[in-house]
N, C-alpha and C positions, 0 to 999 in steps of 0.2 A: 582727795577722794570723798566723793560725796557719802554716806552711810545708809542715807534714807531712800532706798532705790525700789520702784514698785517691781510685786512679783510677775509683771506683762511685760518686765525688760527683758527677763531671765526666759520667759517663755519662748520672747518671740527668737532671745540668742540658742537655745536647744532647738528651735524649728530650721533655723540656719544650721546650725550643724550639722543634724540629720537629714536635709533635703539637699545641701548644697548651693542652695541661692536662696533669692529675697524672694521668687516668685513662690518654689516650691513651700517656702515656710508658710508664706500667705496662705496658699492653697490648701497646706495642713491642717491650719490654725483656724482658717475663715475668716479672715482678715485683708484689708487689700496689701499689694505690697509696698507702697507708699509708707503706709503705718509701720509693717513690718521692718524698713529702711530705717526710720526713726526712734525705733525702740533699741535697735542696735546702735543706730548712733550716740543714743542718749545712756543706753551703758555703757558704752566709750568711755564717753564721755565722763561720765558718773566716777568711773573707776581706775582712769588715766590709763587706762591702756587700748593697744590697737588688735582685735578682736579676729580681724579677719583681714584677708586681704583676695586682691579680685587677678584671676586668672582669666585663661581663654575657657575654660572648663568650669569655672563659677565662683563663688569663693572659696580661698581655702583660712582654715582655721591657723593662727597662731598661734604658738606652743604654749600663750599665756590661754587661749580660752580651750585647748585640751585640756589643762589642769584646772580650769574653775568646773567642766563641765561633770564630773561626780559630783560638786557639791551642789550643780544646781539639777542635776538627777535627784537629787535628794529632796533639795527643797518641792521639787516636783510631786516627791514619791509623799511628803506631809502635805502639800495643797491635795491631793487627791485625796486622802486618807480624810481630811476634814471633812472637804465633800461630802464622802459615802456617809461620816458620821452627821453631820447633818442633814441630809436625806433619811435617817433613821427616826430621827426624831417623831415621838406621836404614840399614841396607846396600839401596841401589838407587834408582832415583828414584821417591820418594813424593813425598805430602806436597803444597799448594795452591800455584799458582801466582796472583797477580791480573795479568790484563791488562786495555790500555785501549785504546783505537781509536776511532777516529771512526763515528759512527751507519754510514753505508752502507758500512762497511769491516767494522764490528763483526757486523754484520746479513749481507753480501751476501758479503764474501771469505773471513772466518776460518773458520764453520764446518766446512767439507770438512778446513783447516790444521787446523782442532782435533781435530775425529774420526781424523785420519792420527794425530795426537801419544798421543791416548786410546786409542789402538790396539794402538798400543806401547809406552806404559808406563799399565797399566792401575790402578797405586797412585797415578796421579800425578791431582791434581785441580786445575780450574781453573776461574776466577772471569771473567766477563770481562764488561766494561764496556763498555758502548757509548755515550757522549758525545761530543761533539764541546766539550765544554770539556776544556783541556789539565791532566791530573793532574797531580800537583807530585810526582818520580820522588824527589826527595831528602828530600822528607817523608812517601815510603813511601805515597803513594794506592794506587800500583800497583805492581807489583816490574818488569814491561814494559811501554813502551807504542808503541804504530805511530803515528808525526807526520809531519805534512806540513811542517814545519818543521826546519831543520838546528839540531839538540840545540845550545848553547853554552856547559852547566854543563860545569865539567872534571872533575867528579865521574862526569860518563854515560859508560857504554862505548853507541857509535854505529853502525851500521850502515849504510849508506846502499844503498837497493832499486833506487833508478831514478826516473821520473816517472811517475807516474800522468796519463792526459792524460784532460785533459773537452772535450764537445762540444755543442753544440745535437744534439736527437733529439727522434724525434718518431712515434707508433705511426702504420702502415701508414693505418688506418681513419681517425684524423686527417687524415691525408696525400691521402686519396680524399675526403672533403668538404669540404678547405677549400683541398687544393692546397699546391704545392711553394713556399715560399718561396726565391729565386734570392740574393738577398744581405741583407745586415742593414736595408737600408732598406726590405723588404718585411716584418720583424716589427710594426711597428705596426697591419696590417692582419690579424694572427694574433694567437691565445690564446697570450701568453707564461707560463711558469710560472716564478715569483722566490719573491725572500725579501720580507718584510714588513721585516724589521732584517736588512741585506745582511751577511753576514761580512766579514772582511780582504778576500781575496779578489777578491769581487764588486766591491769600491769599485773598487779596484785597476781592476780589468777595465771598470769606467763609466768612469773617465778617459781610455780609448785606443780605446772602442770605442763608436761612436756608437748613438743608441738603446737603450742597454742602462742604464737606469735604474730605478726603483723603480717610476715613472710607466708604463714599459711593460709591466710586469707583472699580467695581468687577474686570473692566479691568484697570489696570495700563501702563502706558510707556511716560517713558519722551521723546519720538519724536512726534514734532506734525504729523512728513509724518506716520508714524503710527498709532495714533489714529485716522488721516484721510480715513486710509486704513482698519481700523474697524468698523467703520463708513461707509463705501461705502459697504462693508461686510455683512452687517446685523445682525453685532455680539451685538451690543448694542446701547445707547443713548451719543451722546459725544458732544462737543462743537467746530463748523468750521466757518469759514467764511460765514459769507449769500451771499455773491457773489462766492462763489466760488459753493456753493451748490444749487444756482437758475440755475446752468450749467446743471445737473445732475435733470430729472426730477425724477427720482427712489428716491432723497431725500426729506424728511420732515420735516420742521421747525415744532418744539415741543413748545406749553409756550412762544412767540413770546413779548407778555405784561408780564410776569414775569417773564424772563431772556433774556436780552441784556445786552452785554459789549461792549464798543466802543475804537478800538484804534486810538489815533491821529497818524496820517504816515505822516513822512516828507521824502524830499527827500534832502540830504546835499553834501556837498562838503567841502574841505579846499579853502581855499579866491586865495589861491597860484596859482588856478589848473583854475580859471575863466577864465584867457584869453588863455587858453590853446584849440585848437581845437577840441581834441578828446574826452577833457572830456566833453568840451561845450553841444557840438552835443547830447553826452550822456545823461550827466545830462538833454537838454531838452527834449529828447525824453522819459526819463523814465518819466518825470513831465507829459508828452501828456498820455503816457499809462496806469500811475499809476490814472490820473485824468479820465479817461474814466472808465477805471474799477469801483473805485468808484462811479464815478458818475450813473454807469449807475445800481448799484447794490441799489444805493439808490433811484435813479427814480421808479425802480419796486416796490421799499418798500411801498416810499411815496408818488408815483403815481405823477412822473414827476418833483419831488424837484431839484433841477438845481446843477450840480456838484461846488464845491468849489476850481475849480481848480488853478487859474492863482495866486492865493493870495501870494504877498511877503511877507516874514518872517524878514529874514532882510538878509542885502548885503553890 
């Protein structure tokens, strides 16, 4: 096994992966596929093992490069990470920041947060991600990410926003053809909007909340930016953010005292990235925006309860 292997072998074998052949990899990367043929070869080679093998349908991967390919996700996720931090370099805040968020956070809250930030510092650039799978902050997916989960690596500096609270809602026009539902035992006889494969969350919330199962759900889709957009719709009853739907007067909190779920949002970082300018900036700006929102979705709630913004988590 050779040791000394460049990171353009690893590149071009994740372009094979993800594309399914030498052409698509080429085409990904920008490269010809000739090239892309031989950088696979040569980590083959490199590594004594056989990588891939060639079907009628393109190549397929071998059970040894399933198992290399996290670790060259990874190496991928620190070549980027350099990148951005080299691009920083220079008196001011320049240079890419990555963030991560969840779909109807990444979609519905940050932009306005990101334009205020791109405002003001207009060398600064930024990547951002919308998933609702959690980036790995210590292997550099992202350099920030917004979780609904309290951070536990001691490596992350932590912010903690507040709760984001979700409700049943449900658009006015719905509401005038099918009628107000009074308590949870009257969604069986309404369009409910779920998941097909429930998150954490969801499960959670079937244990203590009767009817609220897989089974009651007529519409199914595991994206929240969908169920949101059925929901705006008037197609049925589904579960959104309360701040995000006091936006939208056409919507309807349903059952307000028999269904609430609260998520705790933080805002984190890696320790590495704190005296770093571009991510600073960021990081505080999303704490300013992500705490306004809250805050201000809860003052409507609870008629003026004081946002939970500035609280250190730990650092």
């Amino acid at each position: 096994m050779t040791w000394n292997i460049g990171w353009e072998l690893y590149r071009s074998f994740l372009g094979v992966l993800r594309e399914g052949s030498l052409s698509g990899a080429a085409r990904a990367l920008g490269i010809t596929q000739p090239t892309a043929g031989r950088h696979v070869a040569a980590l083959e080679e490199a590594l004594g093992v056989v990588l891939f093998t060639r079907s009628q349908t393109g190549l397929l991967p071998t059970e040894v490069a399933l198992a290399l390919r996290t670790h060259a996700e990874a190496m991928e996720s620190i070549a980027a990470s350099m990148e951005r931090a080299a691009t920083s370099q220079g008196e001011g805040v320049r240079g890419v920041v990555r963030v991560s968020a969840s779909e109807v956070v990444g979609t519905e809250v940050l932009p306005p947060i990101i334009t205020q930030l791109r405002e003001a510092h207009p060398a600064l650039k930024v990547e951002l991600v919308s998933t609702n799978r959690v980036q790995d902050l210590l292997r550099r997916e992202a350099d920030i990410a917004v979780r609904m989960v309290r951070p536990r690596q001691e490596q992350l500096v932590a912010r903690r926003i507040g709760n984001i609270e979700l409700g049943f809602h449900a658009h006015r026009d719905y509401i005038a053809r099918h009628g107000t539902p009074r308590n949870l035992d009257d969604l069986p006889a309404h369009t409910v909007i779920g998941y097909d494969q429930p998150p954490a969350f969801v499960r959670a919330a079937g244990k203590s909340i009767r009817n609220f199962t897989r089974d009651t759900f007529s519409l199914r889709a595991d994206s929240d930016l969908a169920q949101l957009a059925l929901i705006r719709a008037g197609a049925g009853i589904g579960v959104c953010q309360v701040g995000l739907a006091k936006r939208d007067p056409a919507l309807v909190r349903l059952m307000p005292r028999a269904f609430s779920l609260k998520l705790d949002t933080w805002v984190t970082m890696h320790e590495d990235l704190r005296n770093s300018p571009r991510c600073r900036v960021a990081f505080d700006a999303l704490v300013e925006g992500l705490s306004r929102y809250v805050g201000n979705a809860e003052a409507d709630t609870a008629q003026a309860k004081m946002p939970r913004a500035r609280q250190q988590a730990s650092e």
